[in-house]
Backbone as CSV, one residue per row, in Angstrom:
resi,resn,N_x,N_y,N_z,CA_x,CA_y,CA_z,C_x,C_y,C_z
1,UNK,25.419,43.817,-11.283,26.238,44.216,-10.169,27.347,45.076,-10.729
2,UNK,27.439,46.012,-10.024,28.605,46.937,-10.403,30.239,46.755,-10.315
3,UNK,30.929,47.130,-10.943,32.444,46.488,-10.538,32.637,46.814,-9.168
4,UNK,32.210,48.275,-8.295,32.437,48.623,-6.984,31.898,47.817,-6.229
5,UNK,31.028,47.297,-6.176,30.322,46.645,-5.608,30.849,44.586,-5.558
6,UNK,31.061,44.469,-6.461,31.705,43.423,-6.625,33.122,43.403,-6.005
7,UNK,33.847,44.256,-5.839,35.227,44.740,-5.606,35.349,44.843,-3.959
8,UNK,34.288,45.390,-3.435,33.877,45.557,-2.146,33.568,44.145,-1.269
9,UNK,32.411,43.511,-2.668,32.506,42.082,-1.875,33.237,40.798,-1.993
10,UNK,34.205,40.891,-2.774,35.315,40.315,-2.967,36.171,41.078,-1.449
11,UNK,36.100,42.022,-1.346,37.305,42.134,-0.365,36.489,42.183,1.249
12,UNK,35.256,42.155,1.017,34.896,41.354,2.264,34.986,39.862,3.053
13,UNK,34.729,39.206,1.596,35.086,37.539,1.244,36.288,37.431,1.953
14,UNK,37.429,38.278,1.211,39.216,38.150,1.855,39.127,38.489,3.435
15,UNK,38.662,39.403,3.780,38.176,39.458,5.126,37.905,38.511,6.044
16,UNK,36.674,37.928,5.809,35.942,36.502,5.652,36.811,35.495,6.440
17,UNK,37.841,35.723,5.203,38.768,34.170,4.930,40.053,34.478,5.519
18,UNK,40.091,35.690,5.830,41.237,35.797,6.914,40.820,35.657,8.239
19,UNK,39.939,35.800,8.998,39.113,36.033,10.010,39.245,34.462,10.402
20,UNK,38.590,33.880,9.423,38.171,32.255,9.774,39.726,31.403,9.717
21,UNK,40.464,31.830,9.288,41.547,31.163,9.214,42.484,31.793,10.387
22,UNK,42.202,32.528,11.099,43.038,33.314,12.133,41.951,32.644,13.644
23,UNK,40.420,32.309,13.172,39.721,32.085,14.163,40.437,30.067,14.457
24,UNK,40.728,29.740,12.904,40.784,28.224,12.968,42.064,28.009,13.763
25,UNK,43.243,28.811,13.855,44.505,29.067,14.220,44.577,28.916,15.383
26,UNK,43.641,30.201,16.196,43.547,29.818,17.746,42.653,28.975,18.112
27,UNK,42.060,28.201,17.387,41.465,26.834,17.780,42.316,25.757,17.781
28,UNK,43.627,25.806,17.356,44.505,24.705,17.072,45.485,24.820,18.010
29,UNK,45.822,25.847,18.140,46.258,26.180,19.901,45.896,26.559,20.859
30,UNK,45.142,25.179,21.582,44.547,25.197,22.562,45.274,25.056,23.823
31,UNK,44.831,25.638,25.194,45.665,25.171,26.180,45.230,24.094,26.915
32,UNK,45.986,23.859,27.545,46.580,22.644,28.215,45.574,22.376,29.053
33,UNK,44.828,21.112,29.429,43.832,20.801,30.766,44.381,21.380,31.689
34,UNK,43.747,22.064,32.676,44.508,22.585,34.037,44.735,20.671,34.859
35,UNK,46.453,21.237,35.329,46.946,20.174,35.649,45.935,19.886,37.150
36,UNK,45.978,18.230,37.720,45.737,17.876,38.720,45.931,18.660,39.978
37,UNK,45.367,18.767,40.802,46.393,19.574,42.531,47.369,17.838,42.450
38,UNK,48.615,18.205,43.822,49.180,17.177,43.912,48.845,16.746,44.779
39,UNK,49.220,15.396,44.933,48.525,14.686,45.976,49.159,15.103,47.593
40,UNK,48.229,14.879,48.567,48.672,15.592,49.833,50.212,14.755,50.273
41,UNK,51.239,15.161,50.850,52.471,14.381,51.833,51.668,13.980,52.963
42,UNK,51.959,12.915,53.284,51.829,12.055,54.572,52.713,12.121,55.160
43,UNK,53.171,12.062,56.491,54.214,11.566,56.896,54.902,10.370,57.416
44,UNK,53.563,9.272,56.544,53.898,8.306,56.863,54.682,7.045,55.477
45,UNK,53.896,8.507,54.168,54.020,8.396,52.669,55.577,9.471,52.322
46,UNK,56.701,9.540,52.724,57.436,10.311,52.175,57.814,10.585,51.023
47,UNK,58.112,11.994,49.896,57.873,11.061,48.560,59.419,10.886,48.368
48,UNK,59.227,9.912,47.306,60.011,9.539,46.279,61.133,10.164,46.596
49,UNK,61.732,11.672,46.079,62.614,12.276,45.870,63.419,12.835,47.104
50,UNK,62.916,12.375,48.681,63.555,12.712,49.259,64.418,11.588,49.573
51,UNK,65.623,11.454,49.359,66.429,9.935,49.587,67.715,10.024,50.251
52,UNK,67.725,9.450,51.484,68.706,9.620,52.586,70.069,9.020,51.788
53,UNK,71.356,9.600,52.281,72.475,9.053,51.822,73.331,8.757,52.960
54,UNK,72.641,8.714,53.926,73.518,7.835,55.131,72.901,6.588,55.287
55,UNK,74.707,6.002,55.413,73.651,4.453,55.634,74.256,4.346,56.639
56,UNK,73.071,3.133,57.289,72.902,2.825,59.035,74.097,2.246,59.048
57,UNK,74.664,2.072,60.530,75.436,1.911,61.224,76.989,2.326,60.858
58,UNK,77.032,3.736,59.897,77.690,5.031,59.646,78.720,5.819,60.992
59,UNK,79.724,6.394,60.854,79.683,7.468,61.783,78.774,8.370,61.457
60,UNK,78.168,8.602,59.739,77.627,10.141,59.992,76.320,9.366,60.414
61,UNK,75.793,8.095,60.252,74.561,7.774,60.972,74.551,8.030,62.259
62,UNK,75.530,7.663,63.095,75.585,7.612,64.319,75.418,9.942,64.907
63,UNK,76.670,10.141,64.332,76.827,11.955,64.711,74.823,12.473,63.831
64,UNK,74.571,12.319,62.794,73.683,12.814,61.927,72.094,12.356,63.487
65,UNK,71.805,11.474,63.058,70.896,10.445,63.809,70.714,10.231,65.004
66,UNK,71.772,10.011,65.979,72.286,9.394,67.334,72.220,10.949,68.286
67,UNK,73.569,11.429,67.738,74.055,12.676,68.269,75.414,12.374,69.125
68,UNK,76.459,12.916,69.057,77.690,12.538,70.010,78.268,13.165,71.083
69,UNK,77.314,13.840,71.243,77.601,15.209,72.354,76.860,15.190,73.368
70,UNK,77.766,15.453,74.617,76.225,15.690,75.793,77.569,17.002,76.575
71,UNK,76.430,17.588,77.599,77.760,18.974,77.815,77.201,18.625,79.247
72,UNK,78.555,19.747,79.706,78.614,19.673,80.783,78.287,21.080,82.306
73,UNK,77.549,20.647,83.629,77.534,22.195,84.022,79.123,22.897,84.156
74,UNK,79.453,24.067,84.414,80.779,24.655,85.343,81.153,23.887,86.595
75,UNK,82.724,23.193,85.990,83.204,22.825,87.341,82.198,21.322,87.630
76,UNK,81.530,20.745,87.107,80.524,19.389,87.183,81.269,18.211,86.342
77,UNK,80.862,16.839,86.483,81.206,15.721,85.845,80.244,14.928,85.787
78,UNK,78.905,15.525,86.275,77.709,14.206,86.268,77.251,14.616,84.976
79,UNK,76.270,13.562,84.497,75.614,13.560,83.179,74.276,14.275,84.000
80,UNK,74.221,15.357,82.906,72.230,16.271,83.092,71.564,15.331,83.053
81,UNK,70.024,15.687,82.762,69.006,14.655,83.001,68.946,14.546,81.597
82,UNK,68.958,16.238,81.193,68.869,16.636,79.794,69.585,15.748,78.121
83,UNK,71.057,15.285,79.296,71.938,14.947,78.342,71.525,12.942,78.328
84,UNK,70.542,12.494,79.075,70.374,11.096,79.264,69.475,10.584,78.083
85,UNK,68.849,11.282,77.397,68.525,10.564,76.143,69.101,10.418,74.795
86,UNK,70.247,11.551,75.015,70.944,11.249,73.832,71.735,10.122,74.209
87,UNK,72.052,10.014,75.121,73.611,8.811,75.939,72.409,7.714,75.924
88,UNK,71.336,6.945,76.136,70.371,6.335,76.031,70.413,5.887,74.424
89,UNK,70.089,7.070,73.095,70.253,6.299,71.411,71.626,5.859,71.519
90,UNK,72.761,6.438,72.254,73.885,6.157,71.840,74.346,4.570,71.976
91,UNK,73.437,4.233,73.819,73.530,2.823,73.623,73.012,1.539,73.012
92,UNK,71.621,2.812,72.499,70.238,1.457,71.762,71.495,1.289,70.291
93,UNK,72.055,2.495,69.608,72.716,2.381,68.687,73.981,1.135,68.789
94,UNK,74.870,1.285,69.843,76.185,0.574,69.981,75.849,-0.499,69.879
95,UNK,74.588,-1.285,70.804,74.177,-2.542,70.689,73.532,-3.208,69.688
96,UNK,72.974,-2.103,68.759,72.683,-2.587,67.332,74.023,-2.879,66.821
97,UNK,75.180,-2.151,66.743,75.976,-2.297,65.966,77.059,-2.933,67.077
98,UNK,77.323,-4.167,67.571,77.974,-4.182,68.695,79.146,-4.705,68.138
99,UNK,80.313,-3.975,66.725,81.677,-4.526,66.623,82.219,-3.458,66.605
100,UNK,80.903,-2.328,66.695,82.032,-0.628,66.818,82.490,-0.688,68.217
101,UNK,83.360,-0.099,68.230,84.173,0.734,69.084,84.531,2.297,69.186
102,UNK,84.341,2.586,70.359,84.310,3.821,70.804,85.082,4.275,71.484
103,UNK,85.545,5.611,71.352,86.202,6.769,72.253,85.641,7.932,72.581
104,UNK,85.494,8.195,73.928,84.605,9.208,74.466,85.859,10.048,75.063
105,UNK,85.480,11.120,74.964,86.599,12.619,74.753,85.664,13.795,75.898
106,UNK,86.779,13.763,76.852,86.056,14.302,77.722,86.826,16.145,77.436
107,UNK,85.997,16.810,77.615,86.592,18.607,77.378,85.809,19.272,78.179
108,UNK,87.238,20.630,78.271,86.589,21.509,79.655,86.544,22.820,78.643
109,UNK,86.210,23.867,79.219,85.947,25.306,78.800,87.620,26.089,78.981
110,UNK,88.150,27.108,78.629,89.061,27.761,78.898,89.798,28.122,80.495
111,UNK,88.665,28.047,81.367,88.808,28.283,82.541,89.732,27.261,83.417
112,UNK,90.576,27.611,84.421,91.623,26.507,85.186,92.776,26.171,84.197
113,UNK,93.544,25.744,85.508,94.650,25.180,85.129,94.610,24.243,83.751
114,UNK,95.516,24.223,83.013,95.656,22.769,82.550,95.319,21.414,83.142
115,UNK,96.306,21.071,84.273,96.197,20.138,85.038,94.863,20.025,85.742
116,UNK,94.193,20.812,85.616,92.917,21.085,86.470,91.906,20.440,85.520
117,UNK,91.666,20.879,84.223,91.099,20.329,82.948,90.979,19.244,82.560
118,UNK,92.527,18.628,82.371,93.050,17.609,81.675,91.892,16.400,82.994
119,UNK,92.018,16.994,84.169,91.819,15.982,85.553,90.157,15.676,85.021
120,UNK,89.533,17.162,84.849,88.074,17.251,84.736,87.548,16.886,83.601
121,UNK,88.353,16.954,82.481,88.046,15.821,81.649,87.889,14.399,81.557
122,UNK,89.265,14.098,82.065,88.842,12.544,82.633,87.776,12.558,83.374
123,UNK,87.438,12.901,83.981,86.141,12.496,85.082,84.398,12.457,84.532
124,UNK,84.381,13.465,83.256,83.590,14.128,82.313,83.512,12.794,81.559
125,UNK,84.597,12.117,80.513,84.021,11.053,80.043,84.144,10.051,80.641
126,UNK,84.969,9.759,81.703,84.135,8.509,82.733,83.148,8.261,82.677
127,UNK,82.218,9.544,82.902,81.039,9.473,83.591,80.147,9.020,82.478
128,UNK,80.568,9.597,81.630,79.590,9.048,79.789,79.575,7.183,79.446
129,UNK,81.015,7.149,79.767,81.591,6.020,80.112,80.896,4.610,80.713
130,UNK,80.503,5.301,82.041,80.018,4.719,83.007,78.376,4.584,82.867
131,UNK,77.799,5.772,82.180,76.471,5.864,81.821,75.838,5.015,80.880
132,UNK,76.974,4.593,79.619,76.649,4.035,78.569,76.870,2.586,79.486
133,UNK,78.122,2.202,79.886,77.738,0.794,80.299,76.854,0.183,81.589
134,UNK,76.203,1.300,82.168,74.777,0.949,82.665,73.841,0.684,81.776
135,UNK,73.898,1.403,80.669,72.807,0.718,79.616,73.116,0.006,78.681
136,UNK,73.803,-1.264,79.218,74.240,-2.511,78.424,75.373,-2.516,77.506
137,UNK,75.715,-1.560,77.351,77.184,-1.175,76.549,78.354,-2.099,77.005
138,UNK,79.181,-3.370,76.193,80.131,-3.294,77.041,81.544,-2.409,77.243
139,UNK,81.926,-2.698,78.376,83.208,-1.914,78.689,84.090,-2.086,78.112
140,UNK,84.467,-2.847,77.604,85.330,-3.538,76.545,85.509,-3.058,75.448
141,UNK,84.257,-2.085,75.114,84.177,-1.465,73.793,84.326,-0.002,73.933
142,UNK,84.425,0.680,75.196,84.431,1.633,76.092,85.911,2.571,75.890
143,UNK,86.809,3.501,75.194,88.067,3.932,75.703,87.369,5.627,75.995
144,UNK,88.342,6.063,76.886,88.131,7.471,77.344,89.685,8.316,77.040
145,UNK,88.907,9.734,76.745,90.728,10.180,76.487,90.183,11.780,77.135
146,UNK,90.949,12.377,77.579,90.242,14.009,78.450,91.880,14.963,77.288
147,UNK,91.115,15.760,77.294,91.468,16.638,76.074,91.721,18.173,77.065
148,UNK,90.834,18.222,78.247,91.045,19.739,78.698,90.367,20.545,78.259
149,UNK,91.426,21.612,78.269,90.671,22.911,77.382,91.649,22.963,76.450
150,UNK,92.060,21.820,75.526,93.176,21.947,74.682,92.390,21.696,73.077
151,UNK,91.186,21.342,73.076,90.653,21.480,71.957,88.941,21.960,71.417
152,UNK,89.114,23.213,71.994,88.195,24.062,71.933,86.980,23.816,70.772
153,UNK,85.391,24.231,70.878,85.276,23.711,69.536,84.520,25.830,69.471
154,UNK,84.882,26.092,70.202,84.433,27.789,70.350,85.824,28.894,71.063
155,UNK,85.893,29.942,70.371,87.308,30.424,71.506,86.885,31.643,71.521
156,UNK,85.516,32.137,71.433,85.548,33.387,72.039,85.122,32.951,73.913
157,UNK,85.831,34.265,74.654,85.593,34.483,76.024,84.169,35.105,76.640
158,UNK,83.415,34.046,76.829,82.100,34.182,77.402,81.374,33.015,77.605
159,UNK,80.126,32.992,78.474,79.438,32.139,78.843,79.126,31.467,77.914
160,UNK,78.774,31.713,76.686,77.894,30.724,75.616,78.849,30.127,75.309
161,UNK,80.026,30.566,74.281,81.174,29.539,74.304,81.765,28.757,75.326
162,UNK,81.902,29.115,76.799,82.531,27.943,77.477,81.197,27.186,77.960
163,UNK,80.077,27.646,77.443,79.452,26.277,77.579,79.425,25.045,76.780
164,UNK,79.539,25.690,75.661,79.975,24.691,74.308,80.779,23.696,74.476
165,UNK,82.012,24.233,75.377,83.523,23.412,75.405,83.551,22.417,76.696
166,UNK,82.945,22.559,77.331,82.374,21.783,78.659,81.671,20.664,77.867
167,UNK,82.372,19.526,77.211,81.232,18.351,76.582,81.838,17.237,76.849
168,UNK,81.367,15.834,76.664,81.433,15.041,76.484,81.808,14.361,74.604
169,UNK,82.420,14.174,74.288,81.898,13.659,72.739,82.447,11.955,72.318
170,UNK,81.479,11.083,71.869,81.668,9.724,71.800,81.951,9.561,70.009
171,UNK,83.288,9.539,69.896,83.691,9.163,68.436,83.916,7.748,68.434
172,UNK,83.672,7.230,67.016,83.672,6.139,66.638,85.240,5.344,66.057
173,UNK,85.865,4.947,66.685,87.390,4.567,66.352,87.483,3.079,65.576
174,UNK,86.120,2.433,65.132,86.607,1.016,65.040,85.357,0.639,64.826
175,UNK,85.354,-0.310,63.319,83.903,-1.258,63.589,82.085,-0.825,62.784
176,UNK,82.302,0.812,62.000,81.200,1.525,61.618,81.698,1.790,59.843
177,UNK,80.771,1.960,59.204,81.007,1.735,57.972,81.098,3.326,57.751
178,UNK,82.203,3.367,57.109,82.683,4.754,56.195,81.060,5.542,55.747
């Protein structure tokens, strides 16, 4: 055998042995099993990581959960039909929790007198008043305060805002855990 020839296959060999050692390399970094799909949400299975931080018988349980608002038409004091299922959790709620105490805040829109407001407010949470202790609420646990149009929760001038301000709202004064 000739030295060229020998020289040639010596540096094929190195070839060889780089090849196989570059082939053994990406055999040693292999990837990963393709992961699982995840398992489907139920909605009866919620997972894990979604975890409520209100606890029951809360004000924010009650505002979050319940709802404390019911509104009112222009110039009206009856409860909608619309507004009878929220005033309905409000009482399944009170009677679960029956050492809270409540204040219902009656408010008008910008429109009328003061004295005109202040009047139609009172009459506004009466009527919430009066609604809740038809559905077993007692009265006892019942205060009303009419606000007017003195505490706006919108102040631009138009229909959508003074519909806003036309409400009823049942805050919790006594008896609900922080």
């Amino acid at each position: 055998m000739s030295i060229r020839s020998g020289i040639t296959n010596l540096a094929g060999c190195a070839m060889l042995v780089a090849l196989a050692a570059c082939t053994t390399k990406q055999q040693a970094v292999s990837t990963p099993p393709p992961a699982s799909p995840p398992a489907p949400r139920t909605a009866a299975a919620p997972t894990a990581s979604v975890v409520s931080r209100i606890i029951p018988g809360s004000v924010q349980d009650f505002k979050v959960n319940v709802g404390d608002t019911v509104h009112f038409a222009y110039n009206q004091y009856n409860v909608e039909d619309s507004d009878k299922n929220t005033l309905q959790k409000q009482a399944t709620w009170l009677n679960r929790y029956p050492s809270v105490q409540i204040t219902i805040e009656g408010h008008c829109d910008e429109r009328g007198t003061r004295e005109y407001n202040l009047a139609l407010g009172a009459r506004r949470a009466n009527a919430v008043k009066e609604y809740l202790a038809s559905l077993g609420v007692s009265m006892g646990r019942l205060q009303t305060v009419s606000y007017g149009k003195e505490r706006p929760v919108c102040t631009e001038s138009n229909e959508d805002c003074w519909a806003q301000n036309r409400r009823g709202v049942t805050t919790i004064t006594a008896g609900a855990s922080s």
